[in-house]
C-alpha positions in Angstrom: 18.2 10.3 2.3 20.5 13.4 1.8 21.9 12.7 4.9 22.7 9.9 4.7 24.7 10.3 1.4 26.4 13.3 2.9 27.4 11.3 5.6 28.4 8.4 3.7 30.9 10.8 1.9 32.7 11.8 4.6 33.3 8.8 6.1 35.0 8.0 2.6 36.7 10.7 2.1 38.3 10.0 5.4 38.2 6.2 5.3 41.7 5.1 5.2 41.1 1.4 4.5 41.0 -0.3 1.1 42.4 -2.5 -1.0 43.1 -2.3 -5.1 40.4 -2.5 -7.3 42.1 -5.0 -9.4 41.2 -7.5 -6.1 37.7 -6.2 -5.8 36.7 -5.8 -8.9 35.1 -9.6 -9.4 33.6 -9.3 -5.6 32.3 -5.8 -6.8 30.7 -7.3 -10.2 29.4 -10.3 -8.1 27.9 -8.1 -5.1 26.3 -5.6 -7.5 24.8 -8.4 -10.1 23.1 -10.6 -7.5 21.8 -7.4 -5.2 20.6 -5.9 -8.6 18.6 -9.4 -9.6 17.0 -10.1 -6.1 15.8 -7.1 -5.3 14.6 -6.0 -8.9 12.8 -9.0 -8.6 11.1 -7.9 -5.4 10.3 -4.6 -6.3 8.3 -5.8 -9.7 6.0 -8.0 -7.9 5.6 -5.8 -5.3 4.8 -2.8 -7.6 2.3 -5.2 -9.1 0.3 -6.2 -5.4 0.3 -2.8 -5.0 -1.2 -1.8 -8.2 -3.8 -5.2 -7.5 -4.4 -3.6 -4.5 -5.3 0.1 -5.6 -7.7 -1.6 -8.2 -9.4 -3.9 -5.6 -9.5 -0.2 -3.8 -11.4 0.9 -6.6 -13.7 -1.8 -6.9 -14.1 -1.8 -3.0 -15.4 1.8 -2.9 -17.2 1.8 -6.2 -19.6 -0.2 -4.7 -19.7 1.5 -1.4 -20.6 4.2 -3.4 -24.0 2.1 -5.1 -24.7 1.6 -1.5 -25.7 4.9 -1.1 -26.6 5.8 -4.1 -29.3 2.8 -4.6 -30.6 3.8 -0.8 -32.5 6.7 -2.1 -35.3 4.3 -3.7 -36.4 3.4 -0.2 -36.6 7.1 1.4 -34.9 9.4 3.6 -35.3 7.1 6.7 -33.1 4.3 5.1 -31.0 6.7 2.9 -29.8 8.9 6.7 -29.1 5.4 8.5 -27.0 4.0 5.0 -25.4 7.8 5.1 -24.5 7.3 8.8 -22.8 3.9 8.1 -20.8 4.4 5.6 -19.7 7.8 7.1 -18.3 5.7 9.9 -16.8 3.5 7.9 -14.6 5.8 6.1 -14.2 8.2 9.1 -11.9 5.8 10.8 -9.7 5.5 7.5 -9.5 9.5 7.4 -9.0 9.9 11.1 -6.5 7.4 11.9 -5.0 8.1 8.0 -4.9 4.8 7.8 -6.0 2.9 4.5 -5.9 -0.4 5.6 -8.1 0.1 9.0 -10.5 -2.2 8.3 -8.5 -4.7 7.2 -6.4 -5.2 10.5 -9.7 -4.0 12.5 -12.8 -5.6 13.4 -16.1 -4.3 10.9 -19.7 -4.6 11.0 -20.6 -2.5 8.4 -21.7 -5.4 5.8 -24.0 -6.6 8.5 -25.3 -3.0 9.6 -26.4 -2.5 6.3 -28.0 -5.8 6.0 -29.7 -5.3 9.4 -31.1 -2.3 8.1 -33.0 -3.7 5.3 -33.9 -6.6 7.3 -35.5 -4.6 10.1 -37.0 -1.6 7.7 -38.7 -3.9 5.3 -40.1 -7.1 7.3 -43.1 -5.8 6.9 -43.4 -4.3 3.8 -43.9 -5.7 0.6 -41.8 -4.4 -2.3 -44.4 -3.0 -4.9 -42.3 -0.9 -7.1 -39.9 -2.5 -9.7 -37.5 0.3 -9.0 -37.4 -1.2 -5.4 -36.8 -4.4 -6.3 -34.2 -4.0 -8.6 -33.3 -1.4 -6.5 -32.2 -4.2 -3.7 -31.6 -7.0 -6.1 -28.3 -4.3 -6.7 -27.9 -3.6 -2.9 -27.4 -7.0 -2.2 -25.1 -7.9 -5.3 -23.2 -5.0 -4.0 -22.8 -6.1 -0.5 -21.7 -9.6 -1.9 -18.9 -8.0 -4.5 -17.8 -5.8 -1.4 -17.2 -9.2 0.8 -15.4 -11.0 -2.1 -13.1 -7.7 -2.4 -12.6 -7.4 0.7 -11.4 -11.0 0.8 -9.2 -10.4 -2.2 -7.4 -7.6 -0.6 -7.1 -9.2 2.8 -5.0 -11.8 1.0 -2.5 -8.9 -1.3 -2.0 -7.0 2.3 -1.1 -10.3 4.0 1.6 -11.3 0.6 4.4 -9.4 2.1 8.2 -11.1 1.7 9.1 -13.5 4.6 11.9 -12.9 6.5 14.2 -15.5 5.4 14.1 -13.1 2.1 14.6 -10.0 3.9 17.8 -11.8 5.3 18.6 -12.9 1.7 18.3 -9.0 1.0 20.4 -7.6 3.8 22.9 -9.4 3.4 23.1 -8.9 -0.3 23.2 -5.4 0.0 26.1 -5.5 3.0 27.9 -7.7 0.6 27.8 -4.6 -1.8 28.1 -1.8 0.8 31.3 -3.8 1.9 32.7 -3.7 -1.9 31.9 -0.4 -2.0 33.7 0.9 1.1 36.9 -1.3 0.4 37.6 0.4 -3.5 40.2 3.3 -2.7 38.7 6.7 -1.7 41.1 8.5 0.8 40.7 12.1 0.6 39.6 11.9 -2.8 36.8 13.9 -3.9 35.7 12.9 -6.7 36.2 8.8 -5.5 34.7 9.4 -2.1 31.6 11.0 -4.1 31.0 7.8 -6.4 31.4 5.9 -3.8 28.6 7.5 -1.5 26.0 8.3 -4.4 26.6 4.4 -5.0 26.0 3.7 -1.6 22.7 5.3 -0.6 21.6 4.0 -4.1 22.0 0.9 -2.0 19.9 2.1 0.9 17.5 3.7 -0.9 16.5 0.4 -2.8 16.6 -1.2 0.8 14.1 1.3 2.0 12.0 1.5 -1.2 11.4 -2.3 -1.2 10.4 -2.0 2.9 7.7 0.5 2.0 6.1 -1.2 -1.0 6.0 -4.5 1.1 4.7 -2.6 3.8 2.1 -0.8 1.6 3.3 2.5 3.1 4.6 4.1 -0.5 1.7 6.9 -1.4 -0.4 6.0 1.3 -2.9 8.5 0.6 -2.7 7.8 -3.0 -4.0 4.2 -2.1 -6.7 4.5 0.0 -7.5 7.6 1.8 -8.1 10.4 -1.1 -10.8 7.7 -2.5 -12.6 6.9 0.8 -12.6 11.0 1.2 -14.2 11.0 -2.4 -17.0 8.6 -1.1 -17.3 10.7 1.9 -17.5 13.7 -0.3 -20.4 12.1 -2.5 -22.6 11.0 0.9 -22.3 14.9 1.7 -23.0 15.8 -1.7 -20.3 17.3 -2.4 -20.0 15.6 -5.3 
């Protein structure tokens, strides 16, 4: 972004084209208002999906989390093949540093884990009330996981369509154009204002592009919590 703004300055500082401010000043006003509006607009409901989305996050890996821990009532045997699952799970997110992996990827994990009760306790009948509450909570859990999952399928899919994006861009050449056209030829100081105003401009562009995209503190979002459930399956924590 620095370089931008120093480049931006010296093509004012050279740029011998304008026209008086008394003529631009209403186009200026106008540009500035209506960029100012739209994209405020945009950047408040996006700050809100993406603070939806870090709680659903939360939620999400909470009960990944009473997976494993609730897996210790039925021994080591179905407490190591949990472990492995949900090691796998979260290794993909930390590999590829990608929160939303599973999200834009196929997954089997609900239906692993199911399997694995399935197959491990046909035969067995539960006698311990720990047990059965035990999976009474494991399946609770695996149905709060699927509606969460479901709920941030829909925030990552709420992005802003394209006909708004072209409402943006051109809102904020409109501005970029009022900028360049107020007098700044070999002025300092003008040139200065003028670029500092400018990659304000961009900058709120490129902000907006990386909240819809969900690509503003990544790792705050996803990956440091799936490395916390990783941590507590290692016992780290």
């Amino acid at each position: 972004m620095f370089s931008i703004f120093v480049l931006l300055w010296v093509l004012y500082f050279f740029n011998p084209y304008s026209i008086l401010e008394e003529e631009t000043k209403l186009f200026f006003t106008v540009a500035t208002f209506l960029f100012s509006i739209y994209t405020g607009f945009f950047i408040s409901r996006q700050g809100v999906r993406y603070s939806q989305i870090r709680k659903q996050i939360s939620v999400f890996d909470g009960e990944m989390t009473t997976l494993y821990r609730v897996s210790e009532s039925f021994g080591k045997n179905i407490k190591d093949k949990i472990a492995k699952v949900l090691k796998k799970h979260y290794n993909h997110i930390l590999k590829n540093k990608i929160w939303d992996y599973h999200l834009v990827n196929k997954t089997d994990t609900y239906k692993t884990v199911h399997k694995i009760y399935r197959d491990e306790l046909k035969d067995e009948r539960i006698h311990s009330s720990i047990q059965a509450q035990s999976l009474r909570i494991t399946f609770n859990s695996l149905r709060n996981l699927q509606s969460a999952r479901k709920q941030l399928i829909m925030l990552h899919n709420e992005r802003i369509s394209l006909f708004q994006w072209l409402l943006t861009t051109l809102l904020a050449l409109m501005l970029l154009t009022a900028l360049t056209v107020i007098p700044s030829h070999l002025s300092i100081l003008n040139s200065f204002i003028k670029a500092i105003a400018s990659t304000f401009v961009v900058f709120m562009c490129v902000l907006l592009y990386e909240l819809d995209r969900l690509k503003l503190f990544e790792s705050t979002l996803g990956e440091n919590s799936a490395q916390d459930v990783v941590d507590i399956i290692k016992g780290k924590k």
